[in-house]
PDB file of N, H, CA, C and O in Angstrom:
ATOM      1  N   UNK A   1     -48.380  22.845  95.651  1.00  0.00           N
ATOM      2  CA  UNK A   1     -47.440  22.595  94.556  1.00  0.00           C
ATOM      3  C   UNK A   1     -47.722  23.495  93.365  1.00  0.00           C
ATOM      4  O   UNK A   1     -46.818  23.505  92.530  1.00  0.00           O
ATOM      5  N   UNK A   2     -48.686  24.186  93.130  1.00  0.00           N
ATOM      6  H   UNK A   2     -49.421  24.178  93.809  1.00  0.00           H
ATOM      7  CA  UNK A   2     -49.354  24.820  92.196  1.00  0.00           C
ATOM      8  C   UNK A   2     -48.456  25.737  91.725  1.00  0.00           C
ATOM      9  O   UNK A   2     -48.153  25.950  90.551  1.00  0.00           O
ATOM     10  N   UNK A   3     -47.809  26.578  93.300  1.00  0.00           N
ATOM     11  H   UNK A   3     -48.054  26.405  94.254  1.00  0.00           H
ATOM     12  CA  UNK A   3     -46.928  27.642  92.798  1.00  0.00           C
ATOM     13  C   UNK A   3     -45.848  27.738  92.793  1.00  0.00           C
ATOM     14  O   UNK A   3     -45.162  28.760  92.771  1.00  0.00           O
ATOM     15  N   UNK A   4     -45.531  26.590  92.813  1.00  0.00           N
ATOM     16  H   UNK A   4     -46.088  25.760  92.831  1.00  0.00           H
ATOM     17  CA  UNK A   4     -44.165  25.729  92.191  1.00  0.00           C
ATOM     18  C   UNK A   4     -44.077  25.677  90.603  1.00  0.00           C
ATOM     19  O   UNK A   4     -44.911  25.104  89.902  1.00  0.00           O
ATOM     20  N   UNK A   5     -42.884  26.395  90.097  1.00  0.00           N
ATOM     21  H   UNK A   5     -42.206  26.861  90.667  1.00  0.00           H
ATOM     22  CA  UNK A   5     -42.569  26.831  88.495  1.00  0.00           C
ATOM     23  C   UNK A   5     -42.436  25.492  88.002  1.00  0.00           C
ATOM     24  O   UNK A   5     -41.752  24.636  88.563  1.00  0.00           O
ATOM     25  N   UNK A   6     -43.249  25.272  86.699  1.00  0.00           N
ATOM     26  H   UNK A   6     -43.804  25.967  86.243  1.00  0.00           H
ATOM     27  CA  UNK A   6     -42.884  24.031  85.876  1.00  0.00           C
ATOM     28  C   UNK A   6     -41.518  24.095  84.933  1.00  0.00           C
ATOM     29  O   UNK A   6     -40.845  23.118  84.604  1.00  0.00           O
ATOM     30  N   UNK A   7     -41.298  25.330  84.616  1.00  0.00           N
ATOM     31  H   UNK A   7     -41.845  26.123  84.884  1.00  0.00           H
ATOM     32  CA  UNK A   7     -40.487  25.810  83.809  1.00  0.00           C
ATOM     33  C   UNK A   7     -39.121  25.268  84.246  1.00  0.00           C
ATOM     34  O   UNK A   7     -38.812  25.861  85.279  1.00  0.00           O
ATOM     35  N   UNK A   8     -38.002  24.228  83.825  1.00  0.00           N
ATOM     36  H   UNK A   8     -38.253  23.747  82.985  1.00  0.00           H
ATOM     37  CA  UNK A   8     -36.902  24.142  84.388  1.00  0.00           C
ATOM     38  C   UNK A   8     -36.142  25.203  85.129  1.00  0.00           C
ATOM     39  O   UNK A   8     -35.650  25.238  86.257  1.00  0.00           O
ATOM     40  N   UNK A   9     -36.215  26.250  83.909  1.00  0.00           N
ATOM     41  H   UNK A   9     -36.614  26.222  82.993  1.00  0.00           H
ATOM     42  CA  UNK A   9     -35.493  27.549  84.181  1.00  0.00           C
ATOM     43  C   UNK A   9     -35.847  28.226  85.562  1.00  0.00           C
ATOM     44  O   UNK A   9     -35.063  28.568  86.447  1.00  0.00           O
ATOM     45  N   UNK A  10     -37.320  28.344  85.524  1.00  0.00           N
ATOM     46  H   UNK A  10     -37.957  28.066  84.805  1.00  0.00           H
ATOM     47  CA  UNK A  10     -37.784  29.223  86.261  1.00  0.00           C
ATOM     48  C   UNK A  10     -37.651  28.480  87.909  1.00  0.00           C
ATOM     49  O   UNK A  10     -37.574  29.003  89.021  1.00  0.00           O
ATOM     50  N   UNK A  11     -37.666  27.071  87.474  1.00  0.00           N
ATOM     51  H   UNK A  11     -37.728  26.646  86.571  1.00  0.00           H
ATOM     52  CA  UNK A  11     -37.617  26.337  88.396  1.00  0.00           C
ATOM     53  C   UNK A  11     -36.339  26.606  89.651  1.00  0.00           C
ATOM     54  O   UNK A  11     -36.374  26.899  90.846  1.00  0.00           O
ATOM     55  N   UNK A  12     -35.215  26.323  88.631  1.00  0.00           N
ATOM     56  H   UNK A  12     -35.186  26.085  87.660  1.00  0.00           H
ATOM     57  CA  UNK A  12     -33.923  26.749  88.925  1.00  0.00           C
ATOM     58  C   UNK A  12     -33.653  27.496  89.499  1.00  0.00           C
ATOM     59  O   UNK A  12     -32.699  27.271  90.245  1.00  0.00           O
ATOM     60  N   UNK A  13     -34.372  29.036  89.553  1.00  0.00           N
ATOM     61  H   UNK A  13     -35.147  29.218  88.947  1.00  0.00           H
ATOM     62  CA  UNK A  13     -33.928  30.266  90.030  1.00  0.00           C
ATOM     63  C   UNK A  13     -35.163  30.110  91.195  1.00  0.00           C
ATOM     64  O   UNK A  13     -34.438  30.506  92.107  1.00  0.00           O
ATOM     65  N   UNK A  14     -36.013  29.935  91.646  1.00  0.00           N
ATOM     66  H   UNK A  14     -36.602  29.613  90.905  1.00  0.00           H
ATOM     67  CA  UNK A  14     -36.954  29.775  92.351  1.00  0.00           C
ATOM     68  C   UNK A  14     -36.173  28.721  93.958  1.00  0.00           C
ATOM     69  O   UNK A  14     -35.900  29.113  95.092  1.00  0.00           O
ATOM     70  N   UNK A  15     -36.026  27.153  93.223  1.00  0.00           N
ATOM     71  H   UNK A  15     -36.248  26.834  92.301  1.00  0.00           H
ATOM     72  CA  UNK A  15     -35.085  26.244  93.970  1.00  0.00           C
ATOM     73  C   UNK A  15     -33.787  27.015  94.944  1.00  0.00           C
ATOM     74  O   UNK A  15     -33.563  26.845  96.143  1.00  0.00           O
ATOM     75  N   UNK A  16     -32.939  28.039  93.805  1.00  0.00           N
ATOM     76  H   UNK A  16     -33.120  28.177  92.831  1.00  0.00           H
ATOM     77  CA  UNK A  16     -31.608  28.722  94.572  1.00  0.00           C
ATOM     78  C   UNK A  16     -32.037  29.159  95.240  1.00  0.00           C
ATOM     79  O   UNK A  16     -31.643  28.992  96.394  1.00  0.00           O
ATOM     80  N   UNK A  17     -32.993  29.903  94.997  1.00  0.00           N
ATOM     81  H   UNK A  17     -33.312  30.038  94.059  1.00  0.00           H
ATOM     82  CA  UNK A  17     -33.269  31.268  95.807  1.00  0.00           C
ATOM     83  C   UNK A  17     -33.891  30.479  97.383  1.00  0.00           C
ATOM     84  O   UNK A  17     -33.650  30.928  98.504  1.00  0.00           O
ATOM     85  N   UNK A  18     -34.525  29.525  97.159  1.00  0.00           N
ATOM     86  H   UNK A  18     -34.721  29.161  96.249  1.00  0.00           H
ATOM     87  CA  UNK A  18     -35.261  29.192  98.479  1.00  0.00           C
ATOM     88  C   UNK A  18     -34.150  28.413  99.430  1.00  0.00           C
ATOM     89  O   UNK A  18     -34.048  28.532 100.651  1.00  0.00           O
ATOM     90  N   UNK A  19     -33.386  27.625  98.602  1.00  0.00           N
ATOM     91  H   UNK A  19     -33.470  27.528  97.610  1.00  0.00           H
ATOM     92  CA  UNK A  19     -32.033  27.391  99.627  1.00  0.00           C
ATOM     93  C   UNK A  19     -30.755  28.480 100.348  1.00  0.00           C
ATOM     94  O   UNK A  19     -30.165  28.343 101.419  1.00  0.00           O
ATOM     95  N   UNK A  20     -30.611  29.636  99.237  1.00  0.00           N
ATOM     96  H   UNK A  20     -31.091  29.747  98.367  1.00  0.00           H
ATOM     97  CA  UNK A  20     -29.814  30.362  99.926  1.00  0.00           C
ATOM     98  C   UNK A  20     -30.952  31.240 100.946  1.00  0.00           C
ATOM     99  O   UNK A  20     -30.361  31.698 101.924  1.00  0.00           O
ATOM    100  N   UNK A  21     -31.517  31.365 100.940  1.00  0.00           N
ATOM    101  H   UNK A  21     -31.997  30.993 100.146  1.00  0.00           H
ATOM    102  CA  UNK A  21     -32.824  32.135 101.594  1.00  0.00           C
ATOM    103  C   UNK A  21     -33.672  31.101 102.936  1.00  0.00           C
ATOM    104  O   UNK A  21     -33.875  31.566 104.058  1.00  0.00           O
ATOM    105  N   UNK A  22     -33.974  30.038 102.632  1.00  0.00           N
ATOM    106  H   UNK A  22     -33.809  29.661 101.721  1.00  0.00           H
ATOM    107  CA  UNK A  22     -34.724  29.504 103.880  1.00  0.00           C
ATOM    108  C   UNK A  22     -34.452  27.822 104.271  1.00  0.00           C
ATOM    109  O   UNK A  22     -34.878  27.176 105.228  1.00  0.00           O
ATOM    110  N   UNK A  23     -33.539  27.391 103.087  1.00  0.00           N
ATOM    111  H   UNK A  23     -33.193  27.916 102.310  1.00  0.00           H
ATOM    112  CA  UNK A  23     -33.247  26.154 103.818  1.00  0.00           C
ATOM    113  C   UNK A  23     -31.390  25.523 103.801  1.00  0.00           C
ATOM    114  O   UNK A  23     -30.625  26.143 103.063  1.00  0.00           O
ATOM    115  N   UNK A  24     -30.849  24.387 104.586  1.00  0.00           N
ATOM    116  H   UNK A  24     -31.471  23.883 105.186  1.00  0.00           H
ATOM    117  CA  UNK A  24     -29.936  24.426 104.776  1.00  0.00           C
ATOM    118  C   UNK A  24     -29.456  23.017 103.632  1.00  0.00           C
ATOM    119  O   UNK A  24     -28.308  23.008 103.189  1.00  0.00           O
ATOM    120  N   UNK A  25     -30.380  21.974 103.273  1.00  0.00           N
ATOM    121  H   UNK A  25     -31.313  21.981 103.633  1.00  0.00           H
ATOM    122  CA  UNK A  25     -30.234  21.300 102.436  1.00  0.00           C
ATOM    123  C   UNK A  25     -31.465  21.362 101.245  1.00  0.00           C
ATOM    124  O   UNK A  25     -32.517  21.996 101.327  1.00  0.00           O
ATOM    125  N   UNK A  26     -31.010  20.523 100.142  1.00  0.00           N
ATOM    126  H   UNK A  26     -30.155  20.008 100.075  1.00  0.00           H
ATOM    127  CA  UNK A  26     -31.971  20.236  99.052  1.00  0.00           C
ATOM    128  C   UNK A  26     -33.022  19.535  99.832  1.00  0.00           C
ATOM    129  O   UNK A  26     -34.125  20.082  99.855  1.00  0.00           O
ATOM    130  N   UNK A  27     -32.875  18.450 100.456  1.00  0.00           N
ATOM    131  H   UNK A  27     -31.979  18.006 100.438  1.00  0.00           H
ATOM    132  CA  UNK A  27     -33.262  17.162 101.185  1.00  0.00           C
ATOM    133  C   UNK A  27     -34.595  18.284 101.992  1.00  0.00           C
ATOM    134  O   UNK A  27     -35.817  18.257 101.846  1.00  0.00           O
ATOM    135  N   UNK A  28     -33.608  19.308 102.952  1.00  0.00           N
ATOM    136  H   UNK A  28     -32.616  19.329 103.071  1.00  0.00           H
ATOM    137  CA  UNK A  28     -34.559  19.826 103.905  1.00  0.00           C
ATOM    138  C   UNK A  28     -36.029  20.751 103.320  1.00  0.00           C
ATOM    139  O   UNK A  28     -37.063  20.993 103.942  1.00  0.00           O
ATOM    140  N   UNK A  29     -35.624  21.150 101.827  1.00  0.00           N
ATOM    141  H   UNK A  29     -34.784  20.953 101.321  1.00  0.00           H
ATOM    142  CA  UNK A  29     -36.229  22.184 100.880  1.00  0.00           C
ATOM    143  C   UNK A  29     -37.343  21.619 100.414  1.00  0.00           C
ATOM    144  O   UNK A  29     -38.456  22.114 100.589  1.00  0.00           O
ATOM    145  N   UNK A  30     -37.056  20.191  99.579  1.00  0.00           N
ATOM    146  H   UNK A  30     -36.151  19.789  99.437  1.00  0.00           H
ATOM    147  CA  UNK A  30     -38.039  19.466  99.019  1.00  0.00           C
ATOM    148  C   UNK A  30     -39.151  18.935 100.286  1.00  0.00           C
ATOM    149  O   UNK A  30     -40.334  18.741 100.004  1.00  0.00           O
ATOM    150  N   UNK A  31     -38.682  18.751 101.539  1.00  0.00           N
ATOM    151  H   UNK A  31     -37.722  18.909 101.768  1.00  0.00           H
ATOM    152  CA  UNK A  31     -39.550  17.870 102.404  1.00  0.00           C
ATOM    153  C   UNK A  31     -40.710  19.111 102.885  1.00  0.00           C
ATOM    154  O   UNK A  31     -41.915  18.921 103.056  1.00  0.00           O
ATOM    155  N   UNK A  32     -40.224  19.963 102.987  1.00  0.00           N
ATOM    156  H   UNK A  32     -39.246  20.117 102.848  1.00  0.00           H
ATOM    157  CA  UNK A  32     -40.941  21.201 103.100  1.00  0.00           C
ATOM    158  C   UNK A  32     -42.093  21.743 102.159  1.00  0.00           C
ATOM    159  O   UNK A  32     -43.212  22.165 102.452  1.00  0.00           O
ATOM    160  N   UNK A  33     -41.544  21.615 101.092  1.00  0.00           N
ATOM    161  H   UNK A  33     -40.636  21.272 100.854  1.00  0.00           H
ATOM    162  CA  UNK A  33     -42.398  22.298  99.365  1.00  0.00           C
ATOM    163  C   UNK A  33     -43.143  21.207  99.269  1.00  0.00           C
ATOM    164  O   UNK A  33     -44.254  21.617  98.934  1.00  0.00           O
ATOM    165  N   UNK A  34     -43.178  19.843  99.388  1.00  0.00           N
ATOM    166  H   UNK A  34     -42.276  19.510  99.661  1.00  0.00           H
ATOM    167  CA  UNK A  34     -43.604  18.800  99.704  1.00  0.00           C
ATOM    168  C   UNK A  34     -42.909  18.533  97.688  1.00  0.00           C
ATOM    169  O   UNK A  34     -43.689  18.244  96.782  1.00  0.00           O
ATOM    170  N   UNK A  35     -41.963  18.655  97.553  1.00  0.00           N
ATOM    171  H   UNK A  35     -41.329  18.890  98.290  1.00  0.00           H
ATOM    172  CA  UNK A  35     -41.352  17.844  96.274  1.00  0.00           C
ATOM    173  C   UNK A  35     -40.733  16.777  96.136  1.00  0.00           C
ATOM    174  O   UNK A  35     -39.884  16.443  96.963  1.00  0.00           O
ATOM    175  N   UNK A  36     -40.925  16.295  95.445  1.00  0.00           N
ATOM    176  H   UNK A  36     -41.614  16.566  94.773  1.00  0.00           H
ATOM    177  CA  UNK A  36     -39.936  15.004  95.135  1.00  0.00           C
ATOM    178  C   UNK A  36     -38.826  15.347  94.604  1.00  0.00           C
ATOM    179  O   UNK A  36     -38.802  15.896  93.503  1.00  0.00           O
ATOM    180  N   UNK A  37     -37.560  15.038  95.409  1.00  0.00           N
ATOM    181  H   UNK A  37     -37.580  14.592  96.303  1.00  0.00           H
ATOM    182  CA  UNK A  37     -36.025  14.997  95.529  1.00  0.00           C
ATOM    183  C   UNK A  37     -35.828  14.392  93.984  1.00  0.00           C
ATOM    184  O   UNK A  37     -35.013  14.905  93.217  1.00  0.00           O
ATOM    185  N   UNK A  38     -36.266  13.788  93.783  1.00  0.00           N
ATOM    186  H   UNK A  38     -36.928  13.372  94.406  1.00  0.00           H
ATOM    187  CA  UNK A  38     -35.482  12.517  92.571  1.00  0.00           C
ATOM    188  C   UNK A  38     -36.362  13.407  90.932  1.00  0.00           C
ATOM    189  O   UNK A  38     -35.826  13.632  89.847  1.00  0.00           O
ATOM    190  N   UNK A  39     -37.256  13.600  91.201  1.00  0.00           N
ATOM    191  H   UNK A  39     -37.692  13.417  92.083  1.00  0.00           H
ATOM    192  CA  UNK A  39     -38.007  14.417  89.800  1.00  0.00           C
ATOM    193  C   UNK A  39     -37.535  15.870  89.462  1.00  0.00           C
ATOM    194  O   UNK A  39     -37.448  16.313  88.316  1.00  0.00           O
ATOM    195  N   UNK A  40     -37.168  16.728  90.903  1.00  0.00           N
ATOM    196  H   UNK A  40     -37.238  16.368  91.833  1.00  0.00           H
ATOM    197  CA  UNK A  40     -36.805  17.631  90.998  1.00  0.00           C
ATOM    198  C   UNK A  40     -35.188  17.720  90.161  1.00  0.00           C
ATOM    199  O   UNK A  40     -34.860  18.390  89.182  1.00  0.00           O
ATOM    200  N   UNK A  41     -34.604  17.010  90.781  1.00  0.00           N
ATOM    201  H   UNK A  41     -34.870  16.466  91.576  1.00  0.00           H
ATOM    202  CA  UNK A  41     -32.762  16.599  90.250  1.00  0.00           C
ATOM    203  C   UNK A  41     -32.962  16.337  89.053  1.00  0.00           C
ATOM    204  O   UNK A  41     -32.676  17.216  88.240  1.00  0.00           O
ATOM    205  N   UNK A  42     -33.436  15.231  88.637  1.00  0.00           N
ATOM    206  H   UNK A  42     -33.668  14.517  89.298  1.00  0.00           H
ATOM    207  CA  UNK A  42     -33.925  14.903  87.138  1.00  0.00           C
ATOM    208  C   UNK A  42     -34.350  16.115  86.105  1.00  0.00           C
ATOM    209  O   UNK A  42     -33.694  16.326  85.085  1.00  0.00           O
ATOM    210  N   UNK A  43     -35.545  16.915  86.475  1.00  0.00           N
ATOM    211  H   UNK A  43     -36.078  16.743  87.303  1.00  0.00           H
ATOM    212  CA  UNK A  43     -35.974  17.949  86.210  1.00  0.00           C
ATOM    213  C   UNK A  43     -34.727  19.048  85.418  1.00  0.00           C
ATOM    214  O   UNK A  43     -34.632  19.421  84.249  1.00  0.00           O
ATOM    215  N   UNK A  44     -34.136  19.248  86.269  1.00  0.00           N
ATOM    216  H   UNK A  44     -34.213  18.944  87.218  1.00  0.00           H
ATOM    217  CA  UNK A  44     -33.083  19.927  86.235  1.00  0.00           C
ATOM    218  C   UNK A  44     -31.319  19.613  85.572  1.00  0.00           C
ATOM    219  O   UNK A  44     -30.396  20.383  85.306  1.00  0.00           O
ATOM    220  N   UNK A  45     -31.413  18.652  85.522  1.00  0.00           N
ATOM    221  H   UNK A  45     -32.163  18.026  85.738  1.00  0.00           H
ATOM    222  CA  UNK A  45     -30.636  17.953  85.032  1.00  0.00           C
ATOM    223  C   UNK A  45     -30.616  17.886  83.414  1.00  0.00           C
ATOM    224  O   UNK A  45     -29.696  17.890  82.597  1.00  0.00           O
ATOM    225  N   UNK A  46     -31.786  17.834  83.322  1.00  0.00           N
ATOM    226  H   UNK A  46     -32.534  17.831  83.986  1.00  0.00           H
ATOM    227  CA  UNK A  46     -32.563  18.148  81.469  1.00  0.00           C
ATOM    228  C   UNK A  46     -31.435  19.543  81.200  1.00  0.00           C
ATOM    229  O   UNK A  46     -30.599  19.581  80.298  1.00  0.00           O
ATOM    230  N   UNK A  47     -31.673  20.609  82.216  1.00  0.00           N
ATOM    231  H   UNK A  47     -32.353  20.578  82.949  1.00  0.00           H
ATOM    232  CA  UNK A  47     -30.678  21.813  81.690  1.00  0.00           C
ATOM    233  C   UNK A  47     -29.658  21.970  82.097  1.00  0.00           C
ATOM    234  O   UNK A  47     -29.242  23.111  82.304  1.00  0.00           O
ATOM    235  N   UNK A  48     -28.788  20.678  82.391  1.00  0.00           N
ATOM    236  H   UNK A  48     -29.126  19.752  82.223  1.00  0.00           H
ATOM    237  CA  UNK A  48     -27.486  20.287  82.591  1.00  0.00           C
ATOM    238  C   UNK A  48     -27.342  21.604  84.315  1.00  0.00           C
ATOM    239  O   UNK A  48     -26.965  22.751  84.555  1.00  0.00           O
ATOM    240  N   UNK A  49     -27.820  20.636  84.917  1.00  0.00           N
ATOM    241  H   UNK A  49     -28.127  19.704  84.723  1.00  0.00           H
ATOM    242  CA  UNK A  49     -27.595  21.409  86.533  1.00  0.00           C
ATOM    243  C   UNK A  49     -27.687  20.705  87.420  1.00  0.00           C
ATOM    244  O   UNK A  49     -28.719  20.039  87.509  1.00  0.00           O
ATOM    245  N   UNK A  50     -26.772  20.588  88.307  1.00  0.00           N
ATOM    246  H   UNK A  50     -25.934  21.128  88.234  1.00  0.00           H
ATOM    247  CA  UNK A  50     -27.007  19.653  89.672  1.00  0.00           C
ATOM    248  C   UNK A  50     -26.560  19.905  90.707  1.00  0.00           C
ATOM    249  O   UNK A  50     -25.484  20.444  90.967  1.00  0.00           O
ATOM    250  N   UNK A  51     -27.465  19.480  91.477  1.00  0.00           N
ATOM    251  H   UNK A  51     -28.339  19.042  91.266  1.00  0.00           H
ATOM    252  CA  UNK A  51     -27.293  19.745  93.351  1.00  0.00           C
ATOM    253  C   UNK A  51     -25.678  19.655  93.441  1.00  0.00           C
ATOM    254  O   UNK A  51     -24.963  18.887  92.797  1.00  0.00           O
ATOM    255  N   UNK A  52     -25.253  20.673  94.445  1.00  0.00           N
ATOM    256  H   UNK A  52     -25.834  21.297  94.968  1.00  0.00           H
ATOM    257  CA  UNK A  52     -23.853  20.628  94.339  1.00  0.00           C
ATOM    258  C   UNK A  52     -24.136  20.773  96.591  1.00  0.00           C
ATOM    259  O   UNK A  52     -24.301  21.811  97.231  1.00  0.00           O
ATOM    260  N   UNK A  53     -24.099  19.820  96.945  1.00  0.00           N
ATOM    261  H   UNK A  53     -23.965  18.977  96.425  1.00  0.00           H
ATOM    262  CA  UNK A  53     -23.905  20.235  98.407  1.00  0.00           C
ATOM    263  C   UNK A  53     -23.723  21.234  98.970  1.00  0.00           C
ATOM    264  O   UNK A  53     -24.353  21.924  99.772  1.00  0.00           O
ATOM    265  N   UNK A  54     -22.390  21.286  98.276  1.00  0.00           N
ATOM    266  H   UNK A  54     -21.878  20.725  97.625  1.00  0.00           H
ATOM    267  CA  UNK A  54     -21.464  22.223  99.381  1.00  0.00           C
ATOM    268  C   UNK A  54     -21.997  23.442  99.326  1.00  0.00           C
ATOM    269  O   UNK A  54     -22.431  24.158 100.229  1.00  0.00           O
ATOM    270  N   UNK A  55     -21.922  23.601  98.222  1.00  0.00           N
ATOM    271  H   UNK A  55     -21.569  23.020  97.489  1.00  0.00           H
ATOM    272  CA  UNK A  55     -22.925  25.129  97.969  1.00  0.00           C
ATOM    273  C   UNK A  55     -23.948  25.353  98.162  1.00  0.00           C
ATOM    274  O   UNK A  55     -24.235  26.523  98.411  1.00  0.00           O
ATOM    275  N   UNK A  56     -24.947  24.377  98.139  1.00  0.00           N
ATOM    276  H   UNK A  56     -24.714  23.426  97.936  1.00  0.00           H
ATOM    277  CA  UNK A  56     -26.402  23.896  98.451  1.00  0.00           C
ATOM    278  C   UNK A  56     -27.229  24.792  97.476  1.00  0.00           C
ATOM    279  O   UNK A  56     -28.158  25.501  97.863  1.00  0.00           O
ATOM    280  N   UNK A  57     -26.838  24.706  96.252  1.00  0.00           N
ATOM    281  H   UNK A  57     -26.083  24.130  95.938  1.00  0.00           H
ATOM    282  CA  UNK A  57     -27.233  25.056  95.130  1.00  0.00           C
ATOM    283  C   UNK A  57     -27.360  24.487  93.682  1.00  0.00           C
ATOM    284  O   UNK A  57     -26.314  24.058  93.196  1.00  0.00           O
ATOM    285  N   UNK A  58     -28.107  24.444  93.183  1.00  0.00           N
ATOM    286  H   UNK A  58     -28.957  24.793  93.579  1.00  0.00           H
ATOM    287  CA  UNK A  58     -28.117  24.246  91.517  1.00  0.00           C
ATOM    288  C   UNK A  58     -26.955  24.931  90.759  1.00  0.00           C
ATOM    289  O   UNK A  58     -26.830  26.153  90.673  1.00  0.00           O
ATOM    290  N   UNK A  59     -26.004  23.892  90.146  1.00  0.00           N
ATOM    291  H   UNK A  59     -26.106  22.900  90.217  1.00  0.00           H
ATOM    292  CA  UNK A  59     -24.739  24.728  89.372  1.00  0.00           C
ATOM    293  C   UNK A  59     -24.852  24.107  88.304  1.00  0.00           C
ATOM    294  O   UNK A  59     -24.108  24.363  87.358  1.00  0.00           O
TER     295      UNK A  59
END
């Protein structure tokens, strides 16, 4: 988890990048990184952004 960005921001661009790049859901991304789904959303949400399915991205 270490090299996992604390930074919302950085977080954000890190999160996209690993879904358009290596996974097919949020669900499948976090179980992997070993993150928590619900802190992660929350997290992010602080900078007005949320899991959007379809896209399987932070918008």
């Amino acid at each position: 988890m270490s090299q996992i960005p604390k930074d919302p921001f950085m977080l954000l661009s890190y999160l996209n990048t690993q879904l358009r790049d290596f996974y097919p859901s949020l669900e499948d991304c976090c179980r992997s990184l070993s993150l928590d789904q619900g802190q992660v959303r929350e997290k992010l949400k602080q900078i007005d952004y949320l899991y959007d399915p379809e896209k399987n991205q932070f918008v």
